[in-house]
C-alpha positions as CSV (number, residue, x, y, z in Angstrom):
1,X,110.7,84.2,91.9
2,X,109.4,83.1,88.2
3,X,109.9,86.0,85.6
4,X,106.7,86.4,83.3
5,X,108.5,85.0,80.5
6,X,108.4,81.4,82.6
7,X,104.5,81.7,83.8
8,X,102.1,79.9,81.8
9,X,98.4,80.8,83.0
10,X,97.4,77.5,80.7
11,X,99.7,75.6,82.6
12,X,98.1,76.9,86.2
13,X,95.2,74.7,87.4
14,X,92.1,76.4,88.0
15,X,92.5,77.2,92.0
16,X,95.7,78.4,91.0
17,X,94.4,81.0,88.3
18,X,92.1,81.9,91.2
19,X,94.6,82.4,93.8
20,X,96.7,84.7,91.3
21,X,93.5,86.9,90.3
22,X,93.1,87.6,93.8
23,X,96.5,88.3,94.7
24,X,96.4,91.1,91.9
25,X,93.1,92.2,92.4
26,X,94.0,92.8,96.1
27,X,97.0,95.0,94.7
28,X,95.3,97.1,91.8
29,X,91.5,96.1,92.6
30,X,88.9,99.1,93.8
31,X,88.1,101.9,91.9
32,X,90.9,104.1,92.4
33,X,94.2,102.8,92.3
34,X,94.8,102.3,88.8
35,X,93.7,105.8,88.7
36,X,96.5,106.9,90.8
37,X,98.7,104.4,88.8
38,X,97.6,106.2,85.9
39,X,97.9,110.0,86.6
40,X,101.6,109.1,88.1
41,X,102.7,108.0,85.0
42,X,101.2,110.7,83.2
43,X,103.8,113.2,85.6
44,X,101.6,114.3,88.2
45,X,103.3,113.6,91.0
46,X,102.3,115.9,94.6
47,X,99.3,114.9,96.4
48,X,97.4,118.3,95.5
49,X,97.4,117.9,91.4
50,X,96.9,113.9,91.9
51,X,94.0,115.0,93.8
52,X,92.7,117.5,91.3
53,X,93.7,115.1,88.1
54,X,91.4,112.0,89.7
55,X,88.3,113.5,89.7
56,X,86.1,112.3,92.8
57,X,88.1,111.2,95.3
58,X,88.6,112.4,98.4
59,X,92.0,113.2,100.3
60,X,91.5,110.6,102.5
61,X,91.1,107.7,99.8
62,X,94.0,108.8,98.1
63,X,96.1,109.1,101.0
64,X,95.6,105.3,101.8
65,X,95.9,104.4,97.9
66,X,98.9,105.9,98.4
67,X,100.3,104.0,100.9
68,X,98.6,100.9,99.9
69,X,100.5,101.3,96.7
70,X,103.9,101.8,98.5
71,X,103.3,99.0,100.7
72,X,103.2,96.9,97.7
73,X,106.4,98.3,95.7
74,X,104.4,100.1,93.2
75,X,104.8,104.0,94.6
76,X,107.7,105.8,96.1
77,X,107.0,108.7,98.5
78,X,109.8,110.9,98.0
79,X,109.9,114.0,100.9
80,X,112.4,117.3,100.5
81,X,113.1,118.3,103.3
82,X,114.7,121.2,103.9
83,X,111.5,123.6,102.1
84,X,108.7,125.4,104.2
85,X,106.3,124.0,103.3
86,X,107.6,120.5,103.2
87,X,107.2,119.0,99.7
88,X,105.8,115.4,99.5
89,X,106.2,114.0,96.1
90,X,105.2,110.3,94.7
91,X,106.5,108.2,91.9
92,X,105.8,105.2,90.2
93,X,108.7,102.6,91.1
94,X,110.6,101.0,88.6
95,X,108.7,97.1,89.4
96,X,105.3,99.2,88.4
97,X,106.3,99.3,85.1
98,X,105.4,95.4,85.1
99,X,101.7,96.3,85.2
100,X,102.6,98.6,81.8
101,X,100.3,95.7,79.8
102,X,97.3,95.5,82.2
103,X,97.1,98.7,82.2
104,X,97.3,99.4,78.6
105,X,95.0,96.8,78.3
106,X,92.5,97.8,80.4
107,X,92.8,101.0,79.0
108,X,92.2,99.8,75.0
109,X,89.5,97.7,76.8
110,X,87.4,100.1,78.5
111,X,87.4,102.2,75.0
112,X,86.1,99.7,73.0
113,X,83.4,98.5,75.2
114,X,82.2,102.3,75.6
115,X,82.0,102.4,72.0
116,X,80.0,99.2,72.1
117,X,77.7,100.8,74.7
118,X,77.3,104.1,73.0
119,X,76.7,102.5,70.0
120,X,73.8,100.4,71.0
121,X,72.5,103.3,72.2
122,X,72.7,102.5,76.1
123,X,74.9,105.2,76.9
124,X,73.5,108.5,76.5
125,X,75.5,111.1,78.5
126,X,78.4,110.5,76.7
């Protein structure tokens, strides 16, 4: 496996750039899973306050974001056992940490163009 110091996107041929967008977007695409990415950096880590902190969705998306996101390396589900109730905990694993610029990006991103918007004067119940 390539380390990001050795990929080139300017050295990828246009298919190939396509192929790659799609792999991540299948991985981080959709409307909450960044979210989730997001609020488990920010230390909220039992299904409950993740639930509470992402405003909108339901337990039922988050359980399979969740699991989506484990399947794919970027969230551990941790269980104690051993406590009545049981406690379910998640965490960001340490390979999530190579989204760290996407994310941040995203996140300068979406700022600035909601300045843009609000600015122009198309966003008005901000």
């Amino acid at each position: 496996m390539k380390n990001d110091e050795q990929i080139k996107p300017e050295d990828l041929s246009c298919a190939e750039k396509l192929q790659a967008m799609g792999d991540s977007l299948y991985v981080i695409g959709g409307k909450w899973k960044l979210r989730v990415i997001i609020a488990l950096s920010q230390g909220h880590s039992r299904f409950n306050d993740l639930q509470r902190t992402i405003t909108g969705i339901s337990g039922k998306v988050l359980s399979g974001e969740l699991k989506e996101l484990e399947l794919n390396g970027l969230v551990k589900r941790k269980v104690q056992a051993g406590t009545i109730p049981v406690i379910v905990e998640y965490e960001l694993t340490p390979y999530s940490q190579t989204l760290k610029d996407v994310v941040y990006g995203l996140i300068k991103w979406g700022v600035l163009h909601r300045e843009k918007i609000k600015s122009e004067g198309k966003l008005s119940n901000v």
